[in-house]
C-alpha positions as CSV (number, residue, x, y, z in Angstrom):
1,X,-17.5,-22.8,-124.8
2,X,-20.5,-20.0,-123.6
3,X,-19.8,-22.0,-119.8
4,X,-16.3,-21.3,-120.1
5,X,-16.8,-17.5,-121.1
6,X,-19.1,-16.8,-118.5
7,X,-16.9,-17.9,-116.0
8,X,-14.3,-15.7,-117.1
9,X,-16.6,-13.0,-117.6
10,X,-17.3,-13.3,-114.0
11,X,-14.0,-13.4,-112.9
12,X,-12.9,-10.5,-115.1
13,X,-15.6,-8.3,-113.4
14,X,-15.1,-9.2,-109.8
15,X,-11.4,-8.7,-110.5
16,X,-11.8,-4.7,-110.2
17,X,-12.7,-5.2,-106.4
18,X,-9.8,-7.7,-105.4
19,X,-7.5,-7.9,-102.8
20,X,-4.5,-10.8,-101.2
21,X,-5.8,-12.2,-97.2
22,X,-2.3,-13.3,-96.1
23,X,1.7,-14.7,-96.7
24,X,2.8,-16.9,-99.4
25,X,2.5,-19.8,-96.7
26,X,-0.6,-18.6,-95.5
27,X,-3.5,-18.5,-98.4
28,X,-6.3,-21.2,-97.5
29,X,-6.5,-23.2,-101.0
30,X,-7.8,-25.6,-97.9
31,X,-11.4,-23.8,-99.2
32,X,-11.8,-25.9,-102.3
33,X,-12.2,-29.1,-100.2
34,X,-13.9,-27.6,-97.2
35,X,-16.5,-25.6,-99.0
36,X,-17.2,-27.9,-102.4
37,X,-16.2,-30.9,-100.7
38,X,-14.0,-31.9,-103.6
39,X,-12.5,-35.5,-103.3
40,X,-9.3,-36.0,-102.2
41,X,-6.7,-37.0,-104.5
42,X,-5.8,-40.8,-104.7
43,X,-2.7,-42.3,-103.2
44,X,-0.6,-44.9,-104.9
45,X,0.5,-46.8,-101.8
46,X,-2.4,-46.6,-99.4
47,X,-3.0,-49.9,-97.2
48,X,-5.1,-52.7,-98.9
49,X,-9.0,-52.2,-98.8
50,X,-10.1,-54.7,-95.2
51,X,-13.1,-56.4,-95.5
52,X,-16.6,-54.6,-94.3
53,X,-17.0,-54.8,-90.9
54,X,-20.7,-53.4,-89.1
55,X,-20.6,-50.1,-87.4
56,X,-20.8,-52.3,-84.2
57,X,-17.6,-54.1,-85.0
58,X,-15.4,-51.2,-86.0
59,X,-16.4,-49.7,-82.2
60,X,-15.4,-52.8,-80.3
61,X,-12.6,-54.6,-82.5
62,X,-9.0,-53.2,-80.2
63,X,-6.0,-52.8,-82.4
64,X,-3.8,-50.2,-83.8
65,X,-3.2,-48.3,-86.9
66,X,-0.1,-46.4,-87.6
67,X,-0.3,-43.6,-90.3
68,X,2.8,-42.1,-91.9
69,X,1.9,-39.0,-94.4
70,X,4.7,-36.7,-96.6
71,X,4.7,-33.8,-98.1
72,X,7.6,-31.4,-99.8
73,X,6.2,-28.1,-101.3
74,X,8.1,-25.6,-103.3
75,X,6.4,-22.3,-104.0
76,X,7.7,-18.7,-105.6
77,X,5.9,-15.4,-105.3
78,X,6.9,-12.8,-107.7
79,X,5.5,-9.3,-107.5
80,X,6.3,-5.6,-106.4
81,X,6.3,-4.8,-103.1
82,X,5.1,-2.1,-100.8
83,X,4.0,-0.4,-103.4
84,X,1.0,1.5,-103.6
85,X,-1.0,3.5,-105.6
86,X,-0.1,1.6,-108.8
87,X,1.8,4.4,-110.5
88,X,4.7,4.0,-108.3
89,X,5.8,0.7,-109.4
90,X,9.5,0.5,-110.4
91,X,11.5,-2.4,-111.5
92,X,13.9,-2.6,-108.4
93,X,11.0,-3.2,-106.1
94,X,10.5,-6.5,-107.9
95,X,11.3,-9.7,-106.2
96,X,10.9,-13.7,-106.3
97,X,10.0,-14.4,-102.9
98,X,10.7,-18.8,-103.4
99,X,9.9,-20.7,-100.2
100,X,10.3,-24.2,-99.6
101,X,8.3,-26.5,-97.4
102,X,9.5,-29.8,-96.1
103,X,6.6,-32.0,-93.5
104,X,5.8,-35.3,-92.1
105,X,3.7,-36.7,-89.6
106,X,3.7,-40.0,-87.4
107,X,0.4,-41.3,-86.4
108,X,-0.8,-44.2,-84.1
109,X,-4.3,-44.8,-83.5
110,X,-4.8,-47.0,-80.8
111,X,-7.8,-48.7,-80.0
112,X,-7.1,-50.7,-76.5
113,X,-10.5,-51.9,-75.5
114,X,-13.9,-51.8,-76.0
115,X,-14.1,-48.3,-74.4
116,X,-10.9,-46.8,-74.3
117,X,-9.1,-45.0,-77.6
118,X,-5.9,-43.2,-77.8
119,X,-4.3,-41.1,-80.8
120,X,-0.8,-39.3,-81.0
121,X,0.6,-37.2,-83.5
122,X,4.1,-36.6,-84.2
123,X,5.1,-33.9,-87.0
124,X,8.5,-32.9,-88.4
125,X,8.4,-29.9,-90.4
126,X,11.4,-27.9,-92.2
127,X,11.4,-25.1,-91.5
128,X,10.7,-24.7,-88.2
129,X,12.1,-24.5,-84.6
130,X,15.1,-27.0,-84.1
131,X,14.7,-30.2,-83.6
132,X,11.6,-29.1,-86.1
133,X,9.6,-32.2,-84.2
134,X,6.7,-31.0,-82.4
135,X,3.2,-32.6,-80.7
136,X,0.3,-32.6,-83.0
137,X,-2.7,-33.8,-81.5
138,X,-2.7,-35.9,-78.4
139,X,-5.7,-37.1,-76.7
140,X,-8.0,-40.2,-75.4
141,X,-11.7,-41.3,-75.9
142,X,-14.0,-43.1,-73.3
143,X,-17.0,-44.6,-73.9
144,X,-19.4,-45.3,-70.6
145,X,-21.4,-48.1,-72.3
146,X,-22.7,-46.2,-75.3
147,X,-24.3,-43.1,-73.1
148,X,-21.9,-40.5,-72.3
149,X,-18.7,-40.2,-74.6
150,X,-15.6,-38.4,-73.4
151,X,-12.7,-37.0,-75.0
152,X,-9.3,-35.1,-73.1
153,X,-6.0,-34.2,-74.5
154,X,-4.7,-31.5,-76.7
155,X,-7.5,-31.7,-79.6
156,X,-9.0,-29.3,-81.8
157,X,-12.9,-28.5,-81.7
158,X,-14.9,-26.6,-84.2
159,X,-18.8,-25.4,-84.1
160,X,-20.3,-23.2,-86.1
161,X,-21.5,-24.0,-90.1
162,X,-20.0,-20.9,-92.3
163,X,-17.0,-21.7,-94.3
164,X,-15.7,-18.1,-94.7
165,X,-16.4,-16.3,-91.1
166,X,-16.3,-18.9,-88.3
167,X,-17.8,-16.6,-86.2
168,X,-20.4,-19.2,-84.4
169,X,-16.8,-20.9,-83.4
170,X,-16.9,-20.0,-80.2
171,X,-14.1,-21.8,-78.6
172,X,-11.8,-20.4,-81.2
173,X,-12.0,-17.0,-79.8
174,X,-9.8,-15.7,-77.3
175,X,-9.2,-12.5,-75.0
176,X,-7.1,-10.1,-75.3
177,X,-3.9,-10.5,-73.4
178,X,-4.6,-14.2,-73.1
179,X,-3.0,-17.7,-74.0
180,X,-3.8,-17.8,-77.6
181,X,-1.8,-21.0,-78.6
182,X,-3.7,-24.6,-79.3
183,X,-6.6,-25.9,-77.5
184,X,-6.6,-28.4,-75.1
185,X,-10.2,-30.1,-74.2
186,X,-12.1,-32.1,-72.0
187,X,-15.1,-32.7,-74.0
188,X,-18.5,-34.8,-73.0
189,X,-21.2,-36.0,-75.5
190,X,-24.6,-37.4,-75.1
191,X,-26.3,-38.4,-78.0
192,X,-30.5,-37.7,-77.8
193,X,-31.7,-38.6,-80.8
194,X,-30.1,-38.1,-84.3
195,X,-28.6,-35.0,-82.3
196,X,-27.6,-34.7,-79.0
197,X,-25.8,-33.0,-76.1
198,X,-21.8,-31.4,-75.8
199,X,-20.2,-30.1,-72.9
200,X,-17.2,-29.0,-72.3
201,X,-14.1,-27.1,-71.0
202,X,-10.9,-25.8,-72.8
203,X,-7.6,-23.6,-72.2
204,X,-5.2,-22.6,-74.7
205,X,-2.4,-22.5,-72.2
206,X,0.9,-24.4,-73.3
207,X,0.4,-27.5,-70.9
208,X,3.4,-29.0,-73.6
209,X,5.9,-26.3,-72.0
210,X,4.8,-26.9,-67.7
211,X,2.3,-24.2,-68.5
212,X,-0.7,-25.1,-65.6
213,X,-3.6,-23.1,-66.6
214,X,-5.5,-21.0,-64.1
215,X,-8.9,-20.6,-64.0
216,X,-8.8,-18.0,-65.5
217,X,-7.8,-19.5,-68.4
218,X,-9.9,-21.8,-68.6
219,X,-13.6,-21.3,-70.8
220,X,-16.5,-23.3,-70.2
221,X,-19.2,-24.4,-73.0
222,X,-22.4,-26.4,-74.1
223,X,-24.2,-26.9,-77.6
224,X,-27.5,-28.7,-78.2
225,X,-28.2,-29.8,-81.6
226,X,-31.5,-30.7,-82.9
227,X,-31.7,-32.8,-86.3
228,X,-34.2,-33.0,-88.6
229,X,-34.7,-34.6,-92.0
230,X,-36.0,-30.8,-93.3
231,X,-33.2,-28.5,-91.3
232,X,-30.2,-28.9,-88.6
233,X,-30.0,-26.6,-85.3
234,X,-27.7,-25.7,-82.9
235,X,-28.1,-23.4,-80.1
236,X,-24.8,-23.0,-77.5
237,X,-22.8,-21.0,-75.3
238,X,-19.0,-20.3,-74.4
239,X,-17.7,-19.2,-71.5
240,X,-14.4,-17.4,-70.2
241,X,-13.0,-14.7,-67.6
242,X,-11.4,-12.2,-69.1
243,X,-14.0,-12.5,-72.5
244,X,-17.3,-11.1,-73.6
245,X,-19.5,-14.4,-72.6
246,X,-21.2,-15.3,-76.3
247,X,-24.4,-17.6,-77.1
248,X,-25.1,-18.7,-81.1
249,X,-28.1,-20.5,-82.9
250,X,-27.0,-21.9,-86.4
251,X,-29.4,-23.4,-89.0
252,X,-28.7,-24.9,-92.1
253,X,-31.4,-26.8,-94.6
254,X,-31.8,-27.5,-98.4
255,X,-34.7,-25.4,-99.9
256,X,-35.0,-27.3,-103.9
257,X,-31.3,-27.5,-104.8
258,X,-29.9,-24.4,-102.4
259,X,-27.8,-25.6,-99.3
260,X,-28.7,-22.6,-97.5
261,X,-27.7,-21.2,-93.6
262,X,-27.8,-18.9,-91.6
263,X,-26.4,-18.0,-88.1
264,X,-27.3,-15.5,-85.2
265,X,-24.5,-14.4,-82.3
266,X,-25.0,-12.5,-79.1
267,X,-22.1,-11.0,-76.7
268,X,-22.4,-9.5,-73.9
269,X,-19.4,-7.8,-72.0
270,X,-19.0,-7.2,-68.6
271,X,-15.6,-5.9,-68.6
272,X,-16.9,-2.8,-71.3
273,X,-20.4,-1.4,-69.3
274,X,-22.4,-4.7,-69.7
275,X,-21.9,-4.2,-73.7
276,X,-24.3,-6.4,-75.3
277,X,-23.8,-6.6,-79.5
278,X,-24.9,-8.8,-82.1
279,X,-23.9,-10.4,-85.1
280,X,-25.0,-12.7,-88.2
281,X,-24.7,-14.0,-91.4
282,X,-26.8,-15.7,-94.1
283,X,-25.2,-17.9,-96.6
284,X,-25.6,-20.1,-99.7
285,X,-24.2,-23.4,-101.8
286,X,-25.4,-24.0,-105.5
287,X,-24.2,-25.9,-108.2
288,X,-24.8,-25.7,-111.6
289,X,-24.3,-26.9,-115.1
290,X,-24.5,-30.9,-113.7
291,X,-22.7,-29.9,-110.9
292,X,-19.4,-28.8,-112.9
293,X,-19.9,-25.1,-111.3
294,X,-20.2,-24.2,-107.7
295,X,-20.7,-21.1,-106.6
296,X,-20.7,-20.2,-102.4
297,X,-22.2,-16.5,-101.0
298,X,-22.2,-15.2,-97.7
299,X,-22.6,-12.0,-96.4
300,X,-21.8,-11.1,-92.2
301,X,-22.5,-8.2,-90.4
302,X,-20.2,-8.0,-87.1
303,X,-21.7,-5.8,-84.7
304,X,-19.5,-6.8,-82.0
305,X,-16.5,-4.8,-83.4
306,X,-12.8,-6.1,-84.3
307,X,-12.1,-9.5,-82.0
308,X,-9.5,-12.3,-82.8
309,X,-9.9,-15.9,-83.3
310,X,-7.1,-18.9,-83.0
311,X,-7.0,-20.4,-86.3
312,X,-5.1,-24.1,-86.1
313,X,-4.3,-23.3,-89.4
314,X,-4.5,-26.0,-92.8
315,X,-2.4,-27.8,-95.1
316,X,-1.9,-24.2,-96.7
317,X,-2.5,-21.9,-93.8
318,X,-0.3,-20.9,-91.5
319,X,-1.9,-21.3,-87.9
320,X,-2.1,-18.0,-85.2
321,X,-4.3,-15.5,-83.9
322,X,-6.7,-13.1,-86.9
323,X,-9.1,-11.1,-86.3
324,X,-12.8,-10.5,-87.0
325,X,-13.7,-7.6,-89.3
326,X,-16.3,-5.1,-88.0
327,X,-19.4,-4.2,-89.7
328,X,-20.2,-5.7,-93.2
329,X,-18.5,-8.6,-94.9
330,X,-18.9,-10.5,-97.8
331,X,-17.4,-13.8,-99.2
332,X,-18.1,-14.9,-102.9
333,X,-16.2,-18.3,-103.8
334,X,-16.4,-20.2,-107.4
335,X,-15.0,-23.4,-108.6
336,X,-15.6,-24.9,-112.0
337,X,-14.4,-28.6,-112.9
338,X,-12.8,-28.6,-116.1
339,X,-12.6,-32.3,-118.4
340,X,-9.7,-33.7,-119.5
341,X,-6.0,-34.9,-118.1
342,X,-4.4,-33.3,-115.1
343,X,-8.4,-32.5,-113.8
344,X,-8.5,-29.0,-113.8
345,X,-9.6,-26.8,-111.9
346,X,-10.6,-23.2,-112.0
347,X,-11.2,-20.8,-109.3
348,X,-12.0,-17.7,-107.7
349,X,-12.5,-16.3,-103.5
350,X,-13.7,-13.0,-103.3
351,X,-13.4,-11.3,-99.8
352,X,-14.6,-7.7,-98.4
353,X,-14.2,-6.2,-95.2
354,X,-12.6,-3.5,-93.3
355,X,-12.7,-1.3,-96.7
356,X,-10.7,-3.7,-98.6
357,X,-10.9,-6.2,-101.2
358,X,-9.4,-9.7,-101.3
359,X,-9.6,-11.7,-104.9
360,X,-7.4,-14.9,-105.5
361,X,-8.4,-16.2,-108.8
362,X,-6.3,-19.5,-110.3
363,X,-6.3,-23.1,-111.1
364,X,-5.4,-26.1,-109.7
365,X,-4.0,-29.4,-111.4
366,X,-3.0,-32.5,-110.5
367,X,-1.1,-33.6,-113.6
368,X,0.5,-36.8,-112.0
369,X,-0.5,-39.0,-109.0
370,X,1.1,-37.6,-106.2
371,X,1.5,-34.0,-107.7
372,X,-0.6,-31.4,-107.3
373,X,0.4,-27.7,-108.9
374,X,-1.8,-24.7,-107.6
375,X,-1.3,-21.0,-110.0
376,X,-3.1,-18.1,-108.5
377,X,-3.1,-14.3,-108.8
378,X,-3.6,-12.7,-105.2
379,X,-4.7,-8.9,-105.8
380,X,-5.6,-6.3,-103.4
381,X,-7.7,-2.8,-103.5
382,X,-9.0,-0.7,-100.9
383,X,-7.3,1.0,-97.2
384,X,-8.1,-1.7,-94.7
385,X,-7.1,-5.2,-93.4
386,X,-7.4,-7.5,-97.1
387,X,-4.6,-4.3,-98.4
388,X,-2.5,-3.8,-95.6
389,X,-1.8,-8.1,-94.8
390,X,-1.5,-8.7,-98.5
391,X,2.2,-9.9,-97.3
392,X,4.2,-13.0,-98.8
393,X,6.0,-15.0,-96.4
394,X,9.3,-12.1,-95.8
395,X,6.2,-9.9,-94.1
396,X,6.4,-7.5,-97.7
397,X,3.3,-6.2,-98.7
398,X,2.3,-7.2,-102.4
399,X,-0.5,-5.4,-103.9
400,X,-0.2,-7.8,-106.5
401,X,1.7,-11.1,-107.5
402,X,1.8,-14.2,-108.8
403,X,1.6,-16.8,-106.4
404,X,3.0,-20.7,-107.8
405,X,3.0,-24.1,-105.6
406,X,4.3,-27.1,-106.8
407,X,3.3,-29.9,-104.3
408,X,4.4,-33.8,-103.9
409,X,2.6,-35.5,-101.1
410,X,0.8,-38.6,-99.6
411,X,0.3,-41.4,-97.4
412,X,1.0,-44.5,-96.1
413,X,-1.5,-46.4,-93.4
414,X,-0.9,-49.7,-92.2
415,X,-3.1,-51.4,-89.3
416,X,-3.7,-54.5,-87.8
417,X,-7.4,-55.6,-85.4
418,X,-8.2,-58.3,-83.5
């Protein structure tokens, strides 16, 4: 019982501060599993367990798996809207704001030899553009006898460590004026060591739509990462005309039972007088209470000003172009794992930047295989960004709602090797 009130205590006081990041379709409950690395939830017709194979055999067996996943997702968002300061509120600026998601996606892995992969995605998603079927990723691997690895298609690549401010992922940024739509990637790895070697180059253009990109359109990049048992580096650099040129180191260890990191950023300009800025962020993961409570803080100073990123977007987030908040930031995010049926669980993000405040506190269950039911209370404070994009899905600002999803989804996967 005291674990329980001192995680609402905590709640309670952060919730003066607090403040909604984005639409009803568009809050990243994505966090819980990239940040805590909380399991995923169990599906009740997935393919029948195969028989262990050596890490030798999986690379050179050829064969095909197909992978066929649902999901249909009802959500409401009640709440006053475009309302602010608080004492304006009035009962005909109330409204529901129910949205309705409908998705599935087609998968084929093929593996047809020793050295040569291939993987398509097909996704169907209501609503959307009609037909509603559209190209997910789309791309190839080669393997020159265990040296040099390639990969080329339409792929998505992420670098960086911090789970709130990706702002070590270069190749998500992208100029202003530019193709900002998703990436599409030739991509070499040498492995040296545990670590190893990446090179690569990318355009967002829309190849899928006869778009040929230029060179200008086109970046250019390399990362080096150096492993050790103690700590993890990375040091690399991103190219592209039309952009400030950036280079990042990233380091992450485990110091007793802290995960901690910490990242460093330079930009230089030369299209604003040689501009050369800085930027960086330090950053923890603890649990407590035998690992029932985990708590994740970062703070990140931006000196390089307001930029955009691409974000591919999540099961929950809707993908396009957001920015980068200037000057200081800070993320907070706690989860606590409750006992009992329906394994809930409680939690909390806590954003600042721009002179706002973000807070989304709720709870997650999954009362029924299948099923998953997400409750949370988006609130927002302050002048800047977190207030003015607390929108729900119509594009209506709400200070302050209550935000329901009701979920159904999962899998099927069905292969055959030889």
């Amino acid at each position: 019982m005291k674990k329980l009130i001192t995680i609402l205590l905590i709640s309670v006081l952060s919730f003066s501060a607090a403040a909604q990041e984005s639409d009803l379709l568009g809050i990243d409950f994505d966090f819980l599993d990239s940040i805590f690395d909380e399991p995923a939830q169990s599906q009740e017709n997935e393919a029948p367990q195969e028989e262990p194979v050596s890490i030798v055999q999986s690379l050179r067996r050829r064969g095909f798996e197909f992978n066929f996943s649902y999901i249909f997702r009802g959500a409401v968002n009640p709440g006053w809207v475009n309302l602010y300061p608080w004492e304006q509120y009035a009962g005909e600026n109330f409204t529901w704001a129910p949205a309705v998601n409908l998705g599935s996606t087609f998968g084929i892995d093929a593996r047809i030899s020793d050295s040569f992969r291939v993987q398509s995605v097909i996704k169907f998603d209501i609503p959307g553009e009609f037909p509603y079927i559209s190209l997910g990723e789309f791309f190839f691997d080669y393997n020159f006898s265990d040296k040099v690895f390639l990969r080329a298609g339409k792929t998505g690549q992420s670098w960086g460590i911090s789970p709130n401010f990706g702002f070590t992922d270069l190749l998500s940024r992208i100029p202003e004026g530019g193709p900002s739509g998703p990436s599409y990637l030739i991509r070499f790895d040498v492995p040296i060591g545990i670590g190893g070697v990446q090179l690569l180059a990318q355009t967002r253009s829309n190849i899928a739509n006869g778009d040929i990109p230029d060179l200008n359109s086109i970046g250019f990049g390399g990362k080096y990462n150096l492993a050790f048992q103690w700590a993890d580096f990375n040091l690399g650099a991103f190219y592209q005309n039309n952009m400030a040129s950036r280079a990042f180191f990233t380091v992450k260890t485990t110091l007793r039972d802290f995960e901690i990191y910490s990242e460093w950023l330079a930009a230089f300009d030369s299209h604003a007088d040689n501009a050369v800025s800085f930027a960086f962020n330090f950053g923890f993961l603890k649990s407590f209470f035998n690992n029932k409570l985990d708590l994740n803080a970062e703070i990140f100073y931006n000196g390089e000003g307001r930029t955009n990123f691409f974000n591919s977007g999540t099961e929950y987030e809707l993908s396009g172009t957001n920015p980068f908040l200037g000057g200081v930031n800070a993320a907070v995010n706690l989860l606590y794992r409750f006992n009992g049926g329906g394994s809930p669980r409680f939690f909390t993000r806590f954003l600042y930047g721009d002179d706002s405040f973000s807070i989304v506190p709720g709870i997650r269950l999954t009362p029924f295989q299948n099923m998953e039911i997400y409750l949370a209370l988006p609130v927002s404070f302050g002048n800047g960004h977190y207030k003015t994009e607390a929108k729900n899905f119509k594009g209506e600002i709400k200070p302050v709602s209550l935000l329901l999803y009701v979920t159904f989804k999962g899998d099927l996967r069905a292969n055959y090797y030889y």
